[in-house]
C-alpha positions as CSV (number, residue, x, y, z in Angstrom):
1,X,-21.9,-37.3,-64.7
2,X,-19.4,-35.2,-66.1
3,X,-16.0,-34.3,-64.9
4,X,-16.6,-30.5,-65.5
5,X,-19.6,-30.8,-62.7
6,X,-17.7,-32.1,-60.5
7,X,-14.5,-29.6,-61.3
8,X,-17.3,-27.1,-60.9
9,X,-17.8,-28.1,-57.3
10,X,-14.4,-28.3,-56.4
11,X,-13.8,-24.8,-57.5
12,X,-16.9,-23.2,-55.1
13,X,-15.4,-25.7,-52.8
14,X,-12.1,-23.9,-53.1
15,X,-13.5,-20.6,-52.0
16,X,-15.6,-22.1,-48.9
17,X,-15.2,-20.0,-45.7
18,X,-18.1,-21.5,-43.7
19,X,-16.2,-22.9,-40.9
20,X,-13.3,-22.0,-39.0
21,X,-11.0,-24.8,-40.5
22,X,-10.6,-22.0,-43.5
23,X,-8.8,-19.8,-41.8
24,X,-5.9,-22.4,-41.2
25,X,-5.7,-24.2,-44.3
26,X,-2.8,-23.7,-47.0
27,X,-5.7,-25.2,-49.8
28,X,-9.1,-27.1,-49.8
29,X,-8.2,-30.9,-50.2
30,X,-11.7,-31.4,-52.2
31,X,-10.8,-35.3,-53.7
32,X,-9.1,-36.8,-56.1
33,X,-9.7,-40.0,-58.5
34,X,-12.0,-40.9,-61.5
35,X,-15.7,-38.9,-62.2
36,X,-17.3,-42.5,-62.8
37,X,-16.2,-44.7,-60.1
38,X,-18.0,-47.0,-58.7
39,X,-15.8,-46.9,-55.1
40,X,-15.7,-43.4,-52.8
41,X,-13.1,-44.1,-49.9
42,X,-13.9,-41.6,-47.3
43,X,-12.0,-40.1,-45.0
44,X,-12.4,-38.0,-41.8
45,X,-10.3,-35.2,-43.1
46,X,-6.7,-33.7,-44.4
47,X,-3.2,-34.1,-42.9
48,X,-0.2,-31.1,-42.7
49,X,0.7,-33.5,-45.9
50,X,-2.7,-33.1,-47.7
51,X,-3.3,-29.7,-46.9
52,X,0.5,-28.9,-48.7
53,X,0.1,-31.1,-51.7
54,X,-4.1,-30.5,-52.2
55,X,-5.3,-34.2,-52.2
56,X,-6.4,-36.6,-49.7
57,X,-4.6,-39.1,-48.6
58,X,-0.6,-38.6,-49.8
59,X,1.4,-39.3,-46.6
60,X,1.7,-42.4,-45.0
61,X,-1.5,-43.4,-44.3
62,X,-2.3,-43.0,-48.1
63,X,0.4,-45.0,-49.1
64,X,-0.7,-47.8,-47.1
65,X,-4.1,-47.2,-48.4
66,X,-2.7,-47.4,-52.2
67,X,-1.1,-50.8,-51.4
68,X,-4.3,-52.3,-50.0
69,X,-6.1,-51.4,-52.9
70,X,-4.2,-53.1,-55.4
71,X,-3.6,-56.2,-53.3
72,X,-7.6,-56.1,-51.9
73,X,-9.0,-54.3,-55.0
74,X,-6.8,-54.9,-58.1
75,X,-7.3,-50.8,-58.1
76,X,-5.2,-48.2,-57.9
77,X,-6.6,-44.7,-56.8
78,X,-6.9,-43.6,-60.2
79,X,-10.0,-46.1,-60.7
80,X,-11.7,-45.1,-57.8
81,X,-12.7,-41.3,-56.2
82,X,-11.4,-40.7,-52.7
83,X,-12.6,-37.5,-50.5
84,X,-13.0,-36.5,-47.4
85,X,-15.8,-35.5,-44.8
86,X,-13.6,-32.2,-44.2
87,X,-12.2,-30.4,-47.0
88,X,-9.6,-28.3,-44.8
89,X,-7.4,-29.5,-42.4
90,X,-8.3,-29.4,-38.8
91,X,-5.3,-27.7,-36.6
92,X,-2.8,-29.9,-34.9
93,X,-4.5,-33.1,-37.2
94,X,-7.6,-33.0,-34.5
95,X,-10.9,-34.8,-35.2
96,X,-13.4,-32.2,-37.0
97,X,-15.9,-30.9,-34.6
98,X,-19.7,-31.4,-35.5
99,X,-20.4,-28.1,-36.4
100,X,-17.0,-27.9,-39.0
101,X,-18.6,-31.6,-40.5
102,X,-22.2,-30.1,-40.8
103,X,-20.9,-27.0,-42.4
104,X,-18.8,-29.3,-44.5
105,X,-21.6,-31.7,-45.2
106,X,-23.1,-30.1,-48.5
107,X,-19.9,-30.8,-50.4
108,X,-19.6,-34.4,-49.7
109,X,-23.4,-34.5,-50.4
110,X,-22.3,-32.7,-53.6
111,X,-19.9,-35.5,-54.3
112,X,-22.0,-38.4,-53.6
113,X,-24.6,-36.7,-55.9
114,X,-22.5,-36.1,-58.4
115,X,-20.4,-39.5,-58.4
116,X,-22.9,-42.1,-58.0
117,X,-20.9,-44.3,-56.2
118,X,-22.4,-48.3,-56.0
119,X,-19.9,-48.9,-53.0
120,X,-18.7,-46.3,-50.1
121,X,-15.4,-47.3,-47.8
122,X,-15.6,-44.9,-45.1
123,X,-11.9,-45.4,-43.4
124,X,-11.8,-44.9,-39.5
125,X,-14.7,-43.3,-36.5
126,X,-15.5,-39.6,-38.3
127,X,-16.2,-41.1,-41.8
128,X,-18.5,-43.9,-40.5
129,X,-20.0,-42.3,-37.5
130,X,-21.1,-39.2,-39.8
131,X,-22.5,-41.1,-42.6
132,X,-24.4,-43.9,-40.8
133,X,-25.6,-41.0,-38.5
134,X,-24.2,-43.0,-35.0
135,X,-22.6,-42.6,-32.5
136,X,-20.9,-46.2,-32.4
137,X,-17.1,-46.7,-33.4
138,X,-15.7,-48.2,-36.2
139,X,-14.5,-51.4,-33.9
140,X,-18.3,-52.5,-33.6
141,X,-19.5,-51.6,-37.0
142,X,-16.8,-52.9,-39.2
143,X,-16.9,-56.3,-40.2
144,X,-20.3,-56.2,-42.3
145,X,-21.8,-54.0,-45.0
146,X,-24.9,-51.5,-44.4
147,X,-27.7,-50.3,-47.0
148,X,-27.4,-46.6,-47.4
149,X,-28.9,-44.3,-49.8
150,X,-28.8,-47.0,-52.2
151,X,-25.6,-47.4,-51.5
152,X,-23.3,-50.6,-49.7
153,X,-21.6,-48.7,-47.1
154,X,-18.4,-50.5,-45.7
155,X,-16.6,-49.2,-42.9
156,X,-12.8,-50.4,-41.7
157,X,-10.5,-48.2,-39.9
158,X,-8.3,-45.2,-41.1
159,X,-4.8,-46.5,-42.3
160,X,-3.1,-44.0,-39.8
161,X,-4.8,-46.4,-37.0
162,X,-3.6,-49.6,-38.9
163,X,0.1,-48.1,-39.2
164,X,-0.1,-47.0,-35.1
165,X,-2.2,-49.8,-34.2
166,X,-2.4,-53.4,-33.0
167,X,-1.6,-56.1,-35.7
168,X,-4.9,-57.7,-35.9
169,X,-6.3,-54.2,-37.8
170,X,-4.5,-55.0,-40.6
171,X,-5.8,-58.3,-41.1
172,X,-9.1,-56.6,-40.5
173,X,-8.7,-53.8,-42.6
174,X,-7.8,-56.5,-45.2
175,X,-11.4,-58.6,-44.6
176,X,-13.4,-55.1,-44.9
177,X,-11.9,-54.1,-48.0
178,X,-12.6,-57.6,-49.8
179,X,-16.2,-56.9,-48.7
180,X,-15.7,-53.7,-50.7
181,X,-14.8,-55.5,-53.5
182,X,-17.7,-58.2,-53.6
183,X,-20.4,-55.8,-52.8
184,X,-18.8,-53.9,-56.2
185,X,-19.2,-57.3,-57.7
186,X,-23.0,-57.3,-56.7
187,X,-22.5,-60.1,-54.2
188,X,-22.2,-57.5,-51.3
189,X,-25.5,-58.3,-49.5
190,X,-26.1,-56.1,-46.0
191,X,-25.3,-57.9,-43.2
C-alpha cells in the first residue's frame, strides 16, 4: 500500500457531500497516522476541535488517548493510523445517525482496504456497534478480542467517556488496550 492511495482517498473524501453532516463541517477529518500500520484506532466521529484542526482525535480525549498509547503500546500516533467512522462532524458533537454512518461507510471500508490493519481498536458504542454489526454496547463487549475480516477487533470505550466517567474505565480502558498490543504480538487469540 502506498501513501499516495491512500492521500488519493482522502482527497475524494474531502469533496464528499453524501450526507447532511457536509453541510456543517469546517473540513473532512479523513485520519491521520502511518500508511503501514499494523493498529487502526477507530472512532465514532469528529469534535468542534477536530473539525477546526482536520484530524481525529486533537482535544482532550486525544490527548488521553496519546498517553495510553505510549504507556499501553510503546506507540505514539505516528506508528499507528487513527480514523473515524464519520469523516464530518455531527452538530452539537451528537452520535452519527445510521443513515450519515452508511453513507459514510465506503471510506472507512476504503481505509481498511487500503491499510491492512492486523489489529482494530474501535474506542466507545458507534465504533464497535457499526463494525461488529450489533446492537450491544461497548460495556458488554469489551473485555475480549473478536475475529473480523481477518482482523482482531478490540473494543474499549471512547477516551471522552474515560475523562467523564467512573474510575474503573480507565483501568479498563488500560486492560483492552494491552489486548491490543498482544493480539499485535500474535498472541491475541478471540475470546
Amino acid at each position: 500500500m502506498t501513501a499516495s492511495s491512500l492521500d488519493v482517498l482522502g482527497q475524494e473524501a474531502g469533496g464528499c457531500t453524501r450526507c447532511r453532516l457536509a453541510v456543517g463541517r469546517t473540513q473532512v477529518v479523513f485520519g491521520t497516522g502511518t500508511p503501514s500500520a499494523d493498529l487502526l484506532f477507530v472512532g465514532e466521529g469528529p469534535g468542534a476541535e477536530e473539525d477546526r484542526l482536520g484530524l481525529p482525535f486533537v482535544g482532550r480525549s486525544g490527548k488521553l488517548l496519546d498517553r495510553l498509547m505510549g504507556e499501553e503500546l510503546g506507540m505514539t500516533r505516528d506508528s499507528c493510523y487513527i480514523a473515524n467512522i464519520v469523516k464530518c462532524r455531527p452538530p452539537g458533537n451528537r452520535d452519527p445517525k445510521p443513515d450519515e454512518i452508511e453513507a459514510c461507510r465506503p471510506w472507512l471500508d476504503g481505509q481498511l482496504e487500503l491499510l491492512r490493519p492486523r489489529v482494530v481498536v474501535t474506542l466507545g458504542n458507534t465504533a464497535t456497534r457499526t463494525l461488529l454489526g450489533t446492537t450491544e454496547g461497548v460495556t458488554r463487549l469489551r473485555g475480549r478480542t473478536y475475529p473480523w475480516r481477518d482482523i482482531v477487533l478490540v473494543p474499549t470505550y471512547h477516551p471522552a467517556a474515560v475523562l467523564r466517567g467512573r474510575g474503573a474505565a480507565m483501568a479498563e480502558m488500560r486492560a483492552d488496550l494491552v489486548r491490543a498490543k498482544l493480539a499485535l504480538a500474535g498472541a491475541g487469540a478471540a475470546g
